[in-house]
C-alpha positions in Angstrom: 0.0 0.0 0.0 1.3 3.3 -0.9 0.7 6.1 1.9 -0.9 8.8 -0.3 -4.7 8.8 -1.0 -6.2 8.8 -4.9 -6.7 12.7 -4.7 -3.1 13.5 -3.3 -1.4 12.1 -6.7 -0.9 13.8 -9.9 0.3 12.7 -13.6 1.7 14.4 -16.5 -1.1 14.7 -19.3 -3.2 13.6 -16.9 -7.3 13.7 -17.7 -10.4 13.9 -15.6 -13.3 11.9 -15.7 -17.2 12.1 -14.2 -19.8 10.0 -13.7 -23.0 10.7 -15.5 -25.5 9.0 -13.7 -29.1 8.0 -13.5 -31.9 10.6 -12.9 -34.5 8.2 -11.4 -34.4 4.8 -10.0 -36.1 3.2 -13.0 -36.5 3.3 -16.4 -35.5 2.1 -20.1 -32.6 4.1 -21.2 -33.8 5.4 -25.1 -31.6 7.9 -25.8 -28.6 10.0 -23.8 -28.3 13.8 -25.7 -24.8 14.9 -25.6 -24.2 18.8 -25.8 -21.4 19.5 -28.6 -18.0 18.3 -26.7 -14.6 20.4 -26.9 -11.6 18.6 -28.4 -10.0 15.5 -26.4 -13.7 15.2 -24.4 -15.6 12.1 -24.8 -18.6 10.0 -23.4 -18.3 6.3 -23.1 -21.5 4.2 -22.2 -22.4 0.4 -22.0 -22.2 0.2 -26.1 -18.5 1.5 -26.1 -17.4 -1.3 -23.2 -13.9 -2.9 -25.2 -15.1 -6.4 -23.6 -17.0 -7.7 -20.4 -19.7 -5.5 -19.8 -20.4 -6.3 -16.0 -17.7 -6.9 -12.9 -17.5 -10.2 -11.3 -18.5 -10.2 -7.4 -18.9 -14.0 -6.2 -20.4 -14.8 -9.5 -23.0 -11.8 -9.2 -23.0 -9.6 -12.2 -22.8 -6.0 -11.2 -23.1 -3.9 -14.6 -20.0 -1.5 -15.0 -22.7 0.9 -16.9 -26.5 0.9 -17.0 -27.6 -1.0 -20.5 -30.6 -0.1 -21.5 -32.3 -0.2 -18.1 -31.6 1.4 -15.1 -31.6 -0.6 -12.2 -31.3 2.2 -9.5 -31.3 5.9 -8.9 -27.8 7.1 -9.5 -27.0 4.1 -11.4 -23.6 4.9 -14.3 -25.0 5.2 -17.4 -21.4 6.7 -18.7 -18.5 8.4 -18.3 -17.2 11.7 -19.6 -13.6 12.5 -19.7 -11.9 15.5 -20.3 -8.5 18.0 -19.7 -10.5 20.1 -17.3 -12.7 19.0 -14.2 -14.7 22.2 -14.2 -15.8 21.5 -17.8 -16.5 18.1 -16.9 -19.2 19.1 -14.1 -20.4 21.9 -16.7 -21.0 19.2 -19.4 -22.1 16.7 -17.2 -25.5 19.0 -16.0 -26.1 19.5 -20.2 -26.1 15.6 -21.0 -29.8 14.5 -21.2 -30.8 11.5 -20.5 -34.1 9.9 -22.3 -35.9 7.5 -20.7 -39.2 5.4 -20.9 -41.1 4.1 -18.1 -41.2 0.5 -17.3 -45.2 -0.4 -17.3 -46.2 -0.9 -13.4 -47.4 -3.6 -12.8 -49.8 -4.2 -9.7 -47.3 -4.8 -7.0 -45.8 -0.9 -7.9 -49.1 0.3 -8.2 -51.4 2.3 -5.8 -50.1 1.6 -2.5 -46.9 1.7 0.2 -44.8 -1.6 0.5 -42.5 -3.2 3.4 -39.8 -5.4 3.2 -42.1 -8.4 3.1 -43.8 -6.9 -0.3 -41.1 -7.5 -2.6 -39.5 -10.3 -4.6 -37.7 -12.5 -2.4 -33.8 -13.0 -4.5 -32.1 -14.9 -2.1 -32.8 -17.4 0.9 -30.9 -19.3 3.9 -32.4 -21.6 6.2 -31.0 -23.8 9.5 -32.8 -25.9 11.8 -32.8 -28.4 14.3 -35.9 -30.4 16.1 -39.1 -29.6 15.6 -39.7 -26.5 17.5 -43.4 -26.4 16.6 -44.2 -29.1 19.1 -42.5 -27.7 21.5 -44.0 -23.8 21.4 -47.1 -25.6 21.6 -46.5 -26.6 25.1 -44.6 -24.1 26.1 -44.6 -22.8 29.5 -44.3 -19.4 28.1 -42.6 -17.7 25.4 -41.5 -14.6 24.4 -41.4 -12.5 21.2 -39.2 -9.2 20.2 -38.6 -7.6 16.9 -35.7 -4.8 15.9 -35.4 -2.6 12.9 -31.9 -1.7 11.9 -31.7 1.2 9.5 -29.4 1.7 6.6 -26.4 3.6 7.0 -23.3 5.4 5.2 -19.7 4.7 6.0 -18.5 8.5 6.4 -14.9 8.0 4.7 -11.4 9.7 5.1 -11.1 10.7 1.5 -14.6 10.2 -0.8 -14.3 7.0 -3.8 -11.7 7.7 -6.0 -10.0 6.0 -8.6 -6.8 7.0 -11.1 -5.6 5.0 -14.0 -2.6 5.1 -15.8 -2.5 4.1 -19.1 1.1 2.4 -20.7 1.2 0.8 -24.5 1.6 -2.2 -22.4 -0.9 -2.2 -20.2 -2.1 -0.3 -17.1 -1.3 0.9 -13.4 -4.4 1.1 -11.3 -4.8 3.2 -7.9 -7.4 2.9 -6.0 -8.1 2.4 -2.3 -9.2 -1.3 -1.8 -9.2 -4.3 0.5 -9.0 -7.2 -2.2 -6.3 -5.5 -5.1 -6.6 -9.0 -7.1 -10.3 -8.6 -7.4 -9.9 -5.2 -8.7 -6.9 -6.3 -11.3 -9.1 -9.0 -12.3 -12.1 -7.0 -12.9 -9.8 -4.1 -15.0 -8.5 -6.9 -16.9 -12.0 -8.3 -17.8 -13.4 -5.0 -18.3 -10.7 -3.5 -20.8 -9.8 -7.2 -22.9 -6.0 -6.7 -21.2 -4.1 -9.7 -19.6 -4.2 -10.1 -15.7 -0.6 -9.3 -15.7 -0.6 -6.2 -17.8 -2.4 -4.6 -14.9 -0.7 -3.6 -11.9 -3.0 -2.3 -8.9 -1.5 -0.1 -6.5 -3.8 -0.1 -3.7 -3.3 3.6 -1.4 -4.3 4.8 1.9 -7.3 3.5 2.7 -8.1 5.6 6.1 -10.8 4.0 8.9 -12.2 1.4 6.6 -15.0 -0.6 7.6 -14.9 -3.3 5.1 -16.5 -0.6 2.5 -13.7 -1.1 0.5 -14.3 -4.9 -0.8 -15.6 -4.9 -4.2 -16.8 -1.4 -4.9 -13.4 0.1 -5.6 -13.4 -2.3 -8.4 -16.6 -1.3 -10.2 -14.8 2.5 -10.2 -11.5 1.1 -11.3 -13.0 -0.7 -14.3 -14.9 2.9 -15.4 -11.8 4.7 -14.6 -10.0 2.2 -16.8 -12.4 1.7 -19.8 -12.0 5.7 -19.9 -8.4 5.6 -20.0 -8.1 2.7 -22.7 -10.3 4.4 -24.3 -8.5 7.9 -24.4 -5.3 6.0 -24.2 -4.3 8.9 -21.2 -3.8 8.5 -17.9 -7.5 9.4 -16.5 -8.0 10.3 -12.5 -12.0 10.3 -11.3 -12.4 11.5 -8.0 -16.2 11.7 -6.7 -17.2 14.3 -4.7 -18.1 13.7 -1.3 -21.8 14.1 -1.9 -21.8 11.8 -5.1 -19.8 9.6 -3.3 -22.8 9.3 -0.5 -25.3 8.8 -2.7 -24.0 6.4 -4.9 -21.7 4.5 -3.3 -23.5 1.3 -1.1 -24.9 1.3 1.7 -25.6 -0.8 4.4 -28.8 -2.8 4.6 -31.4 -2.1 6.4 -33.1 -5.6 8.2 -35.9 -6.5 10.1 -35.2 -9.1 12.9 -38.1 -11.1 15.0 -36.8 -13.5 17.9 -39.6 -15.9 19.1 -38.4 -18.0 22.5 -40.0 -20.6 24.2 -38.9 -20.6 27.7 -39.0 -24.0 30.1 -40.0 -23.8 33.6 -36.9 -22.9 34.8 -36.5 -20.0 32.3 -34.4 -21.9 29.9 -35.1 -21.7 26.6 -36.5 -24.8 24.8 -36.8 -23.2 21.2 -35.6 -20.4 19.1 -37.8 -19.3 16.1 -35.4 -16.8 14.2 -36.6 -14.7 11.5 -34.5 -12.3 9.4 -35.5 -9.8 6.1 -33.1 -8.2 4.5 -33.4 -4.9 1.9 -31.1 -6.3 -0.7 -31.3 -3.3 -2.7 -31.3 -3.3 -6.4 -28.1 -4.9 -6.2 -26.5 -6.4 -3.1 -23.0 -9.1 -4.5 -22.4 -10.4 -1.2 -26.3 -11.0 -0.4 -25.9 -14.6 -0.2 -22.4 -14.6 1.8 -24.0 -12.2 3.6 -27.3 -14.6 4.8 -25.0 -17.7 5.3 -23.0 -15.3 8.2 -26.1 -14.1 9.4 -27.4 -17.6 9.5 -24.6 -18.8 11.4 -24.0 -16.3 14.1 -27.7 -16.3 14.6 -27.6 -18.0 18.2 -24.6 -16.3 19.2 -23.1 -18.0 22.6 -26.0 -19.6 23.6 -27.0 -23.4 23.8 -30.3 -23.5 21.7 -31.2 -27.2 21.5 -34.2 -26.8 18.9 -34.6 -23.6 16.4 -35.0 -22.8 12.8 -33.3 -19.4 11.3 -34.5 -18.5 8.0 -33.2 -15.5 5.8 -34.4 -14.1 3.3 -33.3 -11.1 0.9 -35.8 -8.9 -1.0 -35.2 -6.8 -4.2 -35.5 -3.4 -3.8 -34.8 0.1 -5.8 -32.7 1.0 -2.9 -29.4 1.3 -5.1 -26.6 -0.7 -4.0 -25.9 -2.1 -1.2 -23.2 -3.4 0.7 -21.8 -4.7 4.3 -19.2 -3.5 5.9 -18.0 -4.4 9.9 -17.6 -8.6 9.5 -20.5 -10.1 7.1 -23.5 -9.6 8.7 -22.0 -10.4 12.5 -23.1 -7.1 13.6 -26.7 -7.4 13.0 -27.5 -11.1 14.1 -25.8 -10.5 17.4 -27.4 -7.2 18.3 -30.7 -8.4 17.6 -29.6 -11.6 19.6 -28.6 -9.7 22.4 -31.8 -7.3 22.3 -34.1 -10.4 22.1 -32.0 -12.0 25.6 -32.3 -8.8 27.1 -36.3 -8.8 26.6 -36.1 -12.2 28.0 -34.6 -10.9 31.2 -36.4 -7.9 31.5 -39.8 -9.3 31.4 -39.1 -12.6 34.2 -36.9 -10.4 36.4 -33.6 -12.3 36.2 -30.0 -11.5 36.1 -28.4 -10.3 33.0 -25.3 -11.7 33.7 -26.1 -15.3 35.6 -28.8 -16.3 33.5 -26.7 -16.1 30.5 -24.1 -17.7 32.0 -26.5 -20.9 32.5 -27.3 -20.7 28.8 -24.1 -21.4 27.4 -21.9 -24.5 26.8 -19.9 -24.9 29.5 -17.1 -24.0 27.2 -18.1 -20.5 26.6 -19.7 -20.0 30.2 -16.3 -20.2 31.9 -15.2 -17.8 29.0 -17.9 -15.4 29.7 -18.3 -15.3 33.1 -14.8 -14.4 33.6 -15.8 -11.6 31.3 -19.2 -11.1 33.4 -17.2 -11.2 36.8 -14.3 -8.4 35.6 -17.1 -5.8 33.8 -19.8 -6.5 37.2 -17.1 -5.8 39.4 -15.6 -2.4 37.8 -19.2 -1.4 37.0 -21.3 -2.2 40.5 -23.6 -3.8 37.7 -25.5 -5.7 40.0 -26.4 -3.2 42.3 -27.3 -0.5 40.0 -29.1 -2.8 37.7 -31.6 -4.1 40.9 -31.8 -0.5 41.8 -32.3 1.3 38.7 -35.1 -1.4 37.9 -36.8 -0.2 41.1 -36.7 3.5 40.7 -37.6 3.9 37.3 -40.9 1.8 37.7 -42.0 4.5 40.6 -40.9 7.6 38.1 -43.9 9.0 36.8 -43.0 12.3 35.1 -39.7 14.9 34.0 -40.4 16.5 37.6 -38.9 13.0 39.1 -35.6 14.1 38.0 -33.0 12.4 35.3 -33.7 8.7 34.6 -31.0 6.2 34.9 -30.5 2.4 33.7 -27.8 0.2 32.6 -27.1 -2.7 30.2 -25.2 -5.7 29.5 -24.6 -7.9 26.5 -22.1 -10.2 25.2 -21.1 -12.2 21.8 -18.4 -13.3 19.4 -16.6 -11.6 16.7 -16.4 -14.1 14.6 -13.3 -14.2 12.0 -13.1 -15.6 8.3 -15.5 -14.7 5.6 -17.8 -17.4 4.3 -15.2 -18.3 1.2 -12.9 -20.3 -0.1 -9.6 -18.0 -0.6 -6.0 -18.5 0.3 -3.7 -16.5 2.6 0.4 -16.4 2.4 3.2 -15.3 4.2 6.8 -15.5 2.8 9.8 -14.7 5.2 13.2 -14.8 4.1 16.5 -14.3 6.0 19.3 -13.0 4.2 23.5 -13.2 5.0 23.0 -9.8 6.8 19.9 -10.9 9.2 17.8 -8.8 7.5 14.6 -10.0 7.3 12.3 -9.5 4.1 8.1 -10.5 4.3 5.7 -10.9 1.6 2.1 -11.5 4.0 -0.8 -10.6 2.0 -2.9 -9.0 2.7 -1.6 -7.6 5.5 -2.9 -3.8 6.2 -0.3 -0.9 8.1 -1.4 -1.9 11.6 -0.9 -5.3 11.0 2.7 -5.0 10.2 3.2 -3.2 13.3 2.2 -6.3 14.9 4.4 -8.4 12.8 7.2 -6.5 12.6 7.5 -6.2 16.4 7.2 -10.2 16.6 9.6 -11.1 14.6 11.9 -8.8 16.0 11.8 -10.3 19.1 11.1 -13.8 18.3 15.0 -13.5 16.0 17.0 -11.0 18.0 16.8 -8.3 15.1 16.3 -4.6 15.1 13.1 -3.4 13.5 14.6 -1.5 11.4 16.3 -4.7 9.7 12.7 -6.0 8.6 11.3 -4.6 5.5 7.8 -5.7 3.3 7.5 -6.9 0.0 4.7 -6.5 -2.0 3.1 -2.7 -2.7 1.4 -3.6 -5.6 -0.5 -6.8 -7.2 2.9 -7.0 -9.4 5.1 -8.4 -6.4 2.4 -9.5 -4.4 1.2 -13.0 -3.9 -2.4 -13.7 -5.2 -4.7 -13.7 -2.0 -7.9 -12.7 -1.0 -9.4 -9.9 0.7 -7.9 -8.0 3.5 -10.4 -8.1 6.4 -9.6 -8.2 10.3 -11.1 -11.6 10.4 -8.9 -13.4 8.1 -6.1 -11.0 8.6 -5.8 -11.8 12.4 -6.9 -14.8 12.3 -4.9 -16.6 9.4 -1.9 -14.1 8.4 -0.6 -13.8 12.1 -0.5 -17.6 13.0 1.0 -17.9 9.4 3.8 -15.6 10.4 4.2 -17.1 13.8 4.5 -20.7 11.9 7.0 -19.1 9.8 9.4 -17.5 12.9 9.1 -20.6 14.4 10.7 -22.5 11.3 13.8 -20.1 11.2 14.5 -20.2 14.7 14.4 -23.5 14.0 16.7 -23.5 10.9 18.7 -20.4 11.4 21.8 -22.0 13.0 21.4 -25.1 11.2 21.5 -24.2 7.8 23.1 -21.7 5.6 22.2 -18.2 5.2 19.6 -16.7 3.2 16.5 -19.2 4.4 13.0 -18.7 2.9 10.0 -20.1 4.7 6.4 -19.8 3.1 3.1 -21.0 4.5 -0.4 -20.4 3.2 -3.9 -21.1 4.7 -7.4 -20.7 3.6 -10.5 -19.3 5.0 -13.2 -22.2 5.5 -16.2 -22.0 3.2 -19.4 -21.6 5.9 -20.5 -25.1 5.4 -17.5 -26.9 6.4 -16.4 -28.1 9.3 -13.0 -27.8 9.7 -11.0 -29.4 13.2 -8.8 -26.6 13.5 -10.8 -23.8 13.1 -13.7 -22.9 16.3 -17.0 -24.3 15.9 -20.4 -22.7 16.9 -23.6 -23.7 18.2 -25.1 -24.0 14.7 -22.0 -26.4 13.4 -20.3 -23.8 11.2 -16.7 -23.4 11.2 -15.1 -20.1 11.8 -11.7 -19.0 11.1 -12.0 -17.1 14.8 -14.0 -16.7 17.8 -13.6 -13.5 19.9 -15.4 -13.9 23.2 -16.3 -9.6 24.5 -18.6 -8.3 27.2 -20.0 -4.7 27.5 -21.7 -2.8 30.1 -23.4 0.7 29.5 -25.1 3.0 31.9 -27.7 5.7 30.7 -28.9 8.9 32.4 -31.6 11.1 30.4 -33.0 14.4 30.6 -36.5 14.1 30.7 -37.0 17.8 29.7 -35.1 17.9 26.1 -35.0 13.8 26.2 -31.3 13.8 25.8 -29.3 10.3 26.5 -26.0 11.3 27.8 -23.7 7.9 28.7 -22.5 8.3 31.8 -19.4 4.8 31.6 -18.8 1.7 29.0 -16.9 -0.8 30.8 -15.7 -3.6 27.6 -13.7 -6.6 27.9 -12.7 -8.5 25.3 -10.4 -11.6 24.7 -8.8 -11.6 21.3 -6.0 -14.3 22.1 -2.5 -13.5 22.9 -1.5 -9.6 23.0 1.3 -9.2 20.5 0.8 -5.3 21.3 -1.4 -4.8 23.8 -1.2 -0.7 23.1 -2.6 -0.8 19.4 -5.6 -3.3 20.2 -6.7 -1.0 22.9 -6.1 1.9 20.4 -8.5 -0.5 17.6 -11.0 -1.2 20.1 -11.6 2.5 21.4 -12.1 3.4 17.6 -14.7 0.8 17.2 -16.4 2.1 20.3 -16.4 5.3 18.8 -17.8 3.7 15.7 -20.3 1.9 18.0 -21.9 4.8 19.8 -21.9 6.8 16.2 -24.1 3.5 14.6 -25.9 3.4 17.4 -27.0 7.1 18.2 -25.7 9.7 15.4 -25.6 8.3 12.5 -29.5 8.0 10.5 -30.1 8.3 6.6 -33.2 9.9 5.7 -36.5 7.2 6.4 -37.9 6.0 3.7 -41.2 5.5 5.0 -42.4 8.9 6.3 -40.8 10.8 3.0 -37.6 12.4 4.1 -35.6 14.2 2.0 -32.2 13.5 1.5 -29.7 14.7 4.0 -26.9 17.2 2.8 -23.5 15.4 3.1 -22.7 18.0 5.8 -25.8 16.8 7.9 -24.8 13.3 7.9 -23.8 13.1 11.6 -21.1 11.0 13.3 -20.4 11.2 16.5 -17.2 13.4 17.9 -13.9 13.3 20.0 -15.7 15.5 23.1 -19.0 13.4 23.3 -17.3 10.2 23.9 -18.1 8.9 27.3 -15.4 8.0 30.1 -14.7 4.2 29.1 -13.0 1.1 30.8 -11.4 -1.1 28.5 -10.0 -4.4 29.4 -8.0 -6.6 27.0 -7.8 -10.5 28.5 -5.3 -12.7 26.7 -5.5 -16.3 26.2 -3.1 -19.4 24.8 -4.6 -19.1 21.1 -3.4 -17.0 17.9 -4.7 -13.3 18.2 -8.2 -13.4 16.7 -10.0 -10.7 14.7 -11.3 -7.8 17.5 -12.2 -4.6 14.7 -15.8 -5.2 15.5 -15.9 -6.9 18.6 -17.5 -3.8 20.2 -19.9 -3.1 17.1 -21.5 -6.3 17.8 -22.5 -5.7 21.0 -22.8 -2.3 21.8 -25.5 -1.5 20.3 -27.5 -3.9 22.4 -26.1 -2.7 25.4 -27.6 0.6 25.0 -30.8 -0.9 23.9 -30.9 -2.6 27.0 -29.9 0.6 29.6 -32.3 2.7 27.6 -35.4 0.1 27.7 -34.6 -0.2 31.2 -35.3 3.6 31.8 -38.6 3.3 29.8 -40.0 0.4 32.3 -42.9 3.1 33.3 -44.1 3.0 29.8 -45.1 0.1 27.7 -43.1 1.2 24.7 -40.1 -0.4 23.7 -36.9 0.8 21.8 -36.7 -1.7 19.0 -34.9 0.4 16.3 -31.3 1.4 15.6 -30.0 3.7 14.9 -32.3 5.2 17.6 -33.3 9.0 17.3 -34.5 11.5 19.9 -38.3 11.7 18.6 -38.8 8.1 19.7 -37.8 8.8 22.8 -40.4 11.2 22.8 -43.2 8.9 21.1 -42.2 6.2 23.9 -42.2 8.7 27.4 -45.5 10.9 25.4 -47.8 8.1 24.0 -47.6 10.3 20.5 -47.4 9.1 17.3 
């Protein structure tokens, strides 16, 4: 990775390039009116593609440009390129685009739909037993549903792209997690050789696993414009195009049915999960296997059936970006448990103890006992409980409750792709590694490990492998897999020169590679959950939240988050603390700050400057413990992002006992706060 972003570099004779995009989020494309274009300016649509016309994303075809129907609002239909960006974004307002309607037919027609309304494009279903039996006699059960909105990964730098175009081939920069996928997609897209195409991914800033398959889309319409011209062409969106076209995540509706034994155990899990797809969503069906698999979390669920499903929208595209789908299975989890506990009275922390394997209760009650202790959870949580049903309007003062829930990161993407790490030794001990992918903070990590593990100065350990040229063929660059496979990789590796350092002569190469299990395979090695799936990773965290609101403006102000985690062993105990405060941050902001206009009652679309995340002075005091264990470090980027949000679901809910309203929505906004405490709607 090269330490500039796309919008720091410059070429000689370099071009510019914009998007011309679609109007309206449906139509037949009849015509597109050009207004008379200077010298060196031209348009390029879906008839003047040089070969493949769509890009490749897990065998779903995503079209590089809109051909003949549009599919979404702000879909490409072209691209102009030119010597000057100002005339670009003057031309680009002139170009007309002609379009007929696609007949309605009578599910468009005449009334508002839900989720449930549209064409269901994808499906995933588990089970085991027959719960139906067994909610019939049921001592009592218990249902909840959550709503999880779609949001916008506000980026360091907006989507960019730059190509540079040689006789011989092309030099691609781009910000992106999986560089192969985008040097395979330029290749297909312009009729050049894989190996004529060199990707040079940059600085990627915070990423959030945004950066997976849409930085190839733009590559290949930077690319086709560059061919095309034969210049080097940059195309830099701005940061409100990039909002508004770039994905999204998807918004899901969650329903958790229990049936509970007498002794407040539950018997059977009913699981039911719709997901907004969009108009185009690549990863959908990765995306319900994860969601699938993660769906009962820690717990010991003897008889349940999880099905999801994935309905086609116009919603654009659409896109998922902390783990693959981890974050919304175990917040809804966690908010369902939480009901559970609420409603019979019984404590948050023992109760889910009993619920687990005995393998992961020992893991998370040491979790339970450290976060109780530091928080006074127990007490506060009887307490609060006591007060707040006696609290009957704002005169009663501030309200107060807190919350608990727990979970798994889980690490490796549900895939079949290989990992690598090459380390060679040379006459000088000076150590060179080739570990892709392996992003800037994970080099830290390795470069401090095996400077201790072989005596050497840092400064003696260099990496190979900036750009897909010198660079071995891997797969994408996520915490997960990156944690999870690349650093026991390494480890293997240092082990193997100790090993052979002394023995043999100077310079000594070791390789290893690994691959990430494919969802449906069970694999010895890697950690197995409660639904039999295999996982690359397991990382066992805990967090506790405590609320106070203003019942006058209905403000939520956090008064602590105590979080543990245990990732495996702490190569640099520093930077994860550093990670996991950032995805705190990131946790609070999903969770309270950051909403995209609703749908549903008619918003308009937020400015880009509106789009709130959440800031260095509003972040609560926070406790942060890091517990390590015998195993390889496993992925922790979104360990907190998984549970978090729950957390503060279940303080809040807790200060709303007086009413009958629940919270059941993220991200969670101050008017229905108001609706709960007021009775309005």
């Amino acid at each position: 990775m090269i330490e500039q972003f796309v919008s720091d570099l410059t070429f000689d004779g370099q071009q510019y390039a914009v998007i011309v995009r679609a109007p309206v989020s449906s139509g037949i494309i009849s015509a597109v009116h050009l207004p008379p274009l200077p010298e060196g300016y031209a348009f390029y649509g879906a008839a003047q593609l040089p070969a493949h016309k769509t890009v490749e994303v897990f065998e779903h075809p995503l079209p590089i440009f809109a051909d003949g129907e549009i599919d979404y609002k702000e879909q490409a239909v072209g691209i102009l390129a030119g010597d000057n960006a100002a005339t670009l974004e003057s031309l680009r307002k002139e170009i007309g685009i002609e379009l007929e309607p696609i007949p309605e037919d009578s599910f468009e027609a005449g009334r508002p739909h839900t989720l449930f309304d549209y064409p269901i494009i994808a499906r995933e279903v588990r089970t085991a037993g027959d719960i139906d039996s067994i909610f019939e006699t049921a001592d009592s059960t218990v249902f909840s549903s959550i709503k999880i909105g779609s949001q916008y990964a506000a980026r360091s730098e907006p989507f960019a792209a730059l190509t540079v175009f040689r006789e011989d081939g092309l030099d691609v920069y781009v910000p992106t997690q999986w560089p192969f996928h985008v040097r395979a997609a330029v290749a297909k897209a312009t009729g050049l050789a894989e190996e004529s195409v060199v990707v040079h991914p940059t600085q990627t800033g915070e990423t959030f696993n945004e950066l997976l398959w849409y930085p190839s889309l733009l590559a290949c319409q930077c690319a086709v414009a560059a061919v095309l011209q034969r210049k080097t062409v940059s195309l830099n969106l701005s940061a409100e195009e990039s909002r508004a076209a770039a994905p999204k995540t998807p918004e899901m509706i969650i329903e958790h049915k229990s049936a509970l034994s007498g002794a407040r155990t539950i018997a059977a899990m009913q699981i039911s999960i719709i997901v907004n797809a969009g108009a185009c969503c690549p990863l959908i069906d990765k995306i319900l296997k994860q969601i699938t698999a993660a769906a009962l979390g820690p717990y010991s669920v003897p008889n349940y059936r999880i099905e999801a499903r994935a309905s086609n929208t116009a919603e654009g595209l659409i896109d998922i970006f902390e783990g693959w789908g981890d974050y919304y299975a175990s917040n809804a989890l966690e908010n369902h448990i939480n009901k559970i506990i609420q409603e019979y009275n019984l404590s948050p922390a023992e109760w889910r103890v009993k619920n687990m394997p005995e393998n992961y209760g020992a893991v998370f009650s040491s979790l339970f006992e450290l976060l109780t202790a530091k928080s006074d959870f127990t007490c506060k949580h009887a307490a609060y409980r006591v007060f707040n049903r006696g609290k009957r309007d704002k005169r009663d003062g501030r309200w107060r409750g807190i919350g608990l829930a727990a979970g798994f990161q889980y690490g490796g993407c549900a895939a079949d792709f290989t990992y690598s790490a090459e380390l060679t030794l040379d006459i000088h001990n000076k150590l060179l590694i080739k570990a892709e992918p392996a992003e800037e903070d994970v080099k830290k990590l390795i470069r401090k490990l095996a400077a201790k593990r072989l005596e050497i100065a840092e400064t003696d350990i260099t990496f190979a492998g900036l750009t897909t040229a010198d660079m071995n063929v891997s797969g994408p660059a996520t915490a997960g897999n990156t944690d999870g496979i690349i650093l026991p990789l390494i480890e293997q590796c240092l082990t193997d020169l100790q090993e052979q350092r002394f023995r043999n002569p100077l310079p000594i190469s070791i390789s290893r590679s690994a691959g990430a299990p494919q969802s449906d395979v069970q694999q010895s090695e890697n950690e197995t959950n409660e639904t039999g799936v295999s996982f690359v990773s397991q990382t066992p965290a805990a967090c506790i939240i405590e609320l106070e609101m203003d019942t006058v403006c209905y403000d939520i102000r956090i008064r602590k988050i105590w979080f543990a985690c245990r990732p495996g062993k702490n190569y640099e105990k520093k930077q994860i603390l550093n990670a996991l405060r950032k995805n705190i941050a990131a946790a609070l902001s999903r969770t309270a700050k950051e909403a995209l206009p609703s749908l549903e009652t008619g918003e308009s679309p937020l400015p880009y400057s509106e789009y709130r995340t959440i800031l260095p002075n509003e972040m609560p005091p926070l406790s942060v413990d890091v517990l390590e264990r015998e195993k390889s470090m496993s992925g922790f980027d979104s360990c907190a992002l998984n549970i978090l949000p729950a957390a503060y679901l279940a303080a809040l809910n807790q200060i709303l006992l007086r009413v009958p309203a629940r919270i059941d929505t993220l991200p969670i906004r101050t008017e229905y706060l108001f609706k709960a405490l007021t009775g309005k709607k």
